[in-house]
C-alpha positions in Angstrom: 67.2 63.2 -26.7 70.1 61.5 -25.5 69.9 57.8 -24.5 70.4 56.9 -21.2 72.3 53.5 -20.4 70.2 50.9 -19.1 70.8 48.5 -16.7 69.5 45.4 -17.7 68.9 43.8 -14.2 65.7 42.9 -12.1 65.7 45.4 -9.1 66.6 43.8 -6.0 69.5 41.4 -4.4 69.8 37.7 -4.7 68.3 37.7 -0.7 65.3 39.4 -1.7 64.3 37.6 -4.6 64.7 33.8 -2.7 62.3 35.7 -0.1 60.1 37.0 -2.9 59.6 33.5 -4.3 59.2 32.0 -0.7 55.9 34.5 -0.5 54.5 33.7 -3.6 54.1 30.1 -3.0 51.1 31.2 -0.1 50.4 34.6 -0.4 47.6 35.9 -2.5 49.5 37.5 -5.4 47.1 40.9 -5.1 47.9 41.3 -1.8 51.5 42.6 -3.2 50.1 44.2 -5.8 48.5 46.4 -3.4 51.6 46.9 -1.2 53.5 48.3 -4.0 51.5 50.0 -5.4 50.6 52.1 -2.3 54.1 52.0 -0.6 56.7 51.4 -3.1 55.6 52.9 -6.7 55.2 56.5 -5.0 58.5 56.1 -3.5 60.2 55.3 -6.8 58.5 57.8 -8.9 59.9 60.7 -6.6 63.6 59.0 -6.9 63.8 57.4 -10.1 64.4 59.1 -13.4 62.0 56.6 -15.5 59.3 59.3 -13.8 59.8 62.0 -16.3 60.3 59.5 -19.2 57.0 57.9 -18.6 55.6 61.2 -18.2 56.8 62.5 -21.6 55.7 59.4 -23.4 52.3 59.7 -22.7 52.5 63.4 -22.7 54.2 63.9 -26.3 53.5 60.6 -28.1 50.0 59.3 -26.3 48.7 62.8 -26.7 47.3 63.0 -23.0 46.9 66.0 -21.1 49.0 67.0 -18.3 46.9 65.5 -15.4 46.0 62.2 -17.5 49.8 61.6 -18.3 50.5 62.3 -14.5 47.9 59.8 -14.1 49.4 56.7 -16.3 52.6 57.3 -15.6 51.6 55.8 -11.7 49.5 53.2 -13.7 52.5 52.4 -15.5 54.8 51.9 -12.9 52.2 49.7 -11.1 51.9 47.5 -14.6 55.6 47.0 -14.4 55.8 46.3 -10.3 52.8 43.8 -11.0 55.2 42.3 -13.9 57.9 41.9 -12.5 55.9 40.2 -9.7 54.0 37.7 -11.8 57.7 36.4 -13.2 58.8 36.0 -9.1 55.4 34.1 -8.6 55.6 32.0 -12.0 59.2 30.9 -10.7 57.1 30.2 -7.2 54.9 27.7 -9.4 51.9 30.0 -9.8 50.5 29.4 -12.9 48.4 32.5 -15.3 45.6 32.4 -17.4 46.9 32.3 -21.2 45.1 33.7 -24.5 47.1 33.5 -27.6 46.0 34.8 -31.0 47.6 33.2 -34.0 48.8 30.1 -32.4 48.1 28.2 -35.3 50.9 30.8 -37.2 53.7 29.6 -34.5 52.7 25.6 -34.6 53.1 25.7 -38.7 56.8 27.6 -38.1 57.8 25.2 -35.5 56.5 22.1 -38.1 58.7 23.0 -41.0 62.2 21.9 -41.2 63.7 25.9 -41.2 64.2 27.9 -38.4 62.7 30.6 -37.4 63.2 33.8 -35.6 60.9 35.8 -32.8 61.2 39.3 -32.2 59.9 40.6 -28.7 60.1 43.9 -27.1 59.9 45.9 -23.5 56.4 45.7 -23.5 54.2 43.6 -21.1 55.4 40.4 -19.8 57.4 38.9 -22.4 59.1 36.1 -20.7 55.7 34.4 -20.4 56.2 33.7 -23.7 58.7 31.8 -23.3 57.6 29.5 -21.2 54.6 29.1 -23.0 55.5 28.5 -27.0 57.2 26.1 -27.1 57.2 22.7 -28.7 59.0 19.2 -28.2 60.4 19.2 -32.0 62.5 22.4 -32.5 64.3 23.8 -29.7 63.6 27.5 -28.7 66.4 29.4 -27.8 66.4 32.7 -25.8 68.6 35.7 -26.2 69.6 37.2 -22.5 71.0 40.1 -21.1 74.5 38.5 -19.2 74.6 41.0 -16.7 70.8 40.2 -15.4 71.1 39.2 -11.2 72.1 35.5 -10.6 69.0 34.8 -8.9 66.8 35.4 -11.6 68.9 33.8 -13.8 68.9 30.8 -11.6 65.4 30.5 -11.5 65.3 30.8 -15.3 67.6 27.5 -15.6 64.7 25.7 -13.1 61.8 26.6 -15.3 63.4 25.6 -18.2 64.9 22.3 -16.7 63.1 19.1 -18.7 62.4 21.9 -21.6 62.9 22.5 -24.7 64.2 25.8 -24.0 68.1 27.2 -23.7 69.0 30.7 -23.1 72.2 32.6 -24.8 73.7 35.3 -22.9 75.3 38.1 -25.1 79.0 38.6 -24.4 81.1 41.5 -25.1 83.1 39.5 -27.8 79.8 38.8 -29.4 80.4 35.3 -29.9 76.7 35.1 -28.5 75.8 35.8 -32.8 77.8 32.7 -33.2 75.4 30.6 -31.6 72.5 32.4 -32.8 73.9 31.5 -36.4 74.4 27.9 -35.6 71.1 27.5 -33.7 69.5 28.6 -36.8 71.4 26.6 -38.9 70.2 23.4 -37.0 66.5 24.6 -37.6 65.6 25.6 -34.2 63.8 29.1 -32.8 65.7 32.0 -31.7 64.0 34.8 -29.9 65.4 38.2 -29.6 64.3 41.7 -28.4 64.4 44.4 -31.4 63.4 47.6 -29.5 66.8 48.6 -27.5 70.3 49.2 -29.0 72.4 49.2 -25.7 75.0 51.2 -27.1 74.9 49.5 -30.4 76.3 51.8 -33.2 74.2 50.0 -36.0 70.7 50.9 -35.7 68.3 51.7 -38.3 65.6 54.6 -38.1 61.8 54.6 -38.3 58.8 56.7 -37.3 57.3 55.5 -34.2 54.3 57.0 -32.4 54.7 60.0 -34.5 58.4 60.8 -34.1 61.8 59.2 -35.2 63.4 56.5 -33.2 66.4 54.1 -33.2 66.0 50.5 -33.2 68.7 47.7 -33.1 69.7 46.7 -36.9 70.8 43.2 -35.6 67.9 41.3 -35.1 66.6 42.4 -38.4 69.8 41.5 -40.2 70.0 37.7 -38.7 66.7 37.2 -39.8 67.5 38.2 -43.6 71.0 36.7 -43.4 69.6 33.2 -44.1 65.9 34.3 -45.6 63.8 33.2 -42.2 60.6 33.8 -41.4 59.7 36.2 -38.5 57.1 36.3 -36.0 56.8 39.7 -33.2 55.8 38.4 -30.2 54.0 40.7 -27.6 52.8 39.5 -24.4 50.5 42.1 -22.7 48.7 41.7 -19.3 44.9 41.4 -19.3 44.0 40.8 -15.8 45.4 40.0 -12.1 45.7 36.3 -13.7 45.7 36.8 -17.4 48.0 37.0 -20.2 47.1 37.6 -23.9 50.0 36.4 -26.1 50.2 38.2 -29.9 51.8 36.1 -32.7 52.1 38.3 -36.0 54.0 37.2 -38.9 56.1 40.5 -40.1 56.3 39.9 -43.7 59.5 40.7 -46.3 60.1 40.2 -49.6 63.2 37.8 -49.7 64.0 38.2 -53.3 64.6 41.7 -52.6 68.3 43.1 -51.7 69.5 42.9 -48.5 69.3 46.3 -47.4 65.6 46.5 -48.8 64.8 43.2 -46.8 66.1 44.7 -43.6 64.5 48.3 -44.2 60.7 45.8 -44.7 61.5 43.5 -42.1 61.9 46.4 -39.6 59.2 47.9 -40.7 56.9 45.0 -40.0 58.0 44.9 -36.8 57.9 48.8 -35.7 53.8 48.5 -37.0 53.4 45.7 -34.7 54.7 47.2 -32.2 53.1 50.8 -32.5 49.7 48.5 -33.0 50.2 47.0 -29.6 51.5 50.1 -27.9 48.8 51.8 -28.7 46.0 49.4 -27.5 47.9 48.9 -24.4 49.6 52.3 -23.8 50.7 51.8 -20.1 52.4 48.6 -20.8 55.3 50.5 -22.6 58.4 49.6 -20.2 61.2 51.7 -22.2 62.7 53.7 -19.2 65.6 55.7 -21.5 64.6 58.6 -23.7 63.5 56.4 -26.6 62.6 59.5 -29.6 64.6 62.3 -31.0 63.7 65.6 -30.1 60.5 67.1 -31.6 
């Protein structure tokens, strides 16, 4: 199937997201989950393309029958609205319930002199991670879609303020992997996504969810450049106030050639992510036709 281009930016003007986060400092949060989910997510399902793209995900890789996929495609659109919500009302000063498995695994990374890398993906709500792992010694350092909407980008630089945290923004002359490389060099975290190309022409293929799929070979390949370990980081949503955050380690032989610690590395991660995917199928947020054709 032929990729669509994606966007890369929070729905909405800069207007409606200062109003947004206005709301969210008194009103109960489930009171909008409600709204959009009876008003808005019926509306966008008859206009937006991501309709048919849900639909075929559960459909052809979940399995489901016609009227179940129907079904959790609106459940997924609702997940995602209620997302996108919680990250207006975290930058309102709400605050979320947080579970994380394998913390221990993070604090030992961030203790040793190295760096490290952390590979997310467009599942749940991964930006909760961010605010959440994070530690005074070793800086943590986000990789950011340039193009996202200045207010949301704003409000990123306010929750990070008296952090430990720094965001780089990739650039078209990709001197973003510049700073990647020196951040790593100084020992710190970077974190990137590893489950969209965005019109990258290096990707490297895997079975996922029972059919073949792209994936970006760049995160993979600054990992192995310098020998760093990896952890996958998933964030999924348990509850109207609860997060469960996933730290994995994605294991690689690093004595092995390059190409062979890319082809492992990527591997590691495509399991984790097909582990989480599947225990929390309507949490997949990949609006672009992500398999080949059957």
């Amino acid at each position: 199937m032929a990729a669509q281009k994606w966007a890369g930016t929070t729905y909405g003007n800069n207007w409606m997201h200062k109003w947004l986060i206005r709301m969210l400092r008194y009103m109960d949060i489930r009171v909008l989950y409600v709204f959009t989910a009876v008003f808005v997510i019926p509306v966008c399902l008859l206009l937006n393309p991501s309709r048919g793209i849900a639909y075929r995900y559960f459909r052809q890789r979940m399995g489901y029958g016609r009227l179940k996929s129907t079904w959790k495609t609106y459940v997924n659109h609702c997940l995602f609205a209620q997302v996108v919500i919680d990250k207006f009302a975290m930058y309102a000063g709400r605050k979320f319930d947080i579970e994380i498995e394998n913390y221990d695994m993070f604090l030992d990374l961030a203790a040793q002199r190295e760096g490290f890398v952390q590979l997310s993906a467009h599942i749940g709500n991964y930006e909760i991670a961010g605010y959440t792992l994070v530690v005074e010694n070793k800086r943590f350092n986000a990789l950011v879609f340039a193009g996202e909407k200045a207010s949301v980008m704003e409000n990123r630089d306010k929750m990070f303020a008296g952090t430990n945290i720094s965001m780089i923004t990739t650039k078209p002359d990709m001197s973003h992997l510049f700073e990647i490389d020196s951040a790593l060099a100084e020992g710190e975290i970077v974190s990137m996504p590893a489950d969209r190309i965005n019109g990258s022409p290096k990707y490297i293929e895997h079975d996922f969810l029972g059919a073949k799929a792209k994936f970006p070979l760049g995160p993979f390949s600054v990992a192995t450049m310098r020998g760093l370990d990896v952890l996958a980081v998933n964030v999924m949503k348990t509850s109207p106030k609860g997060y469960k955050i996933y730290v994995a380690p994605l294991r690689y032989d690093k004595a092995a050639t390059r190409q062979e610690q890319i082809r492992q590395l990527s591997e590691a991660y495509v399991a984790e992510l097909e582990k989480r995917v599947r225990q929390y199928p309507t949490q997949w947020y990949n609006y672009f036709e992500f398999w080949y054709l059957d």
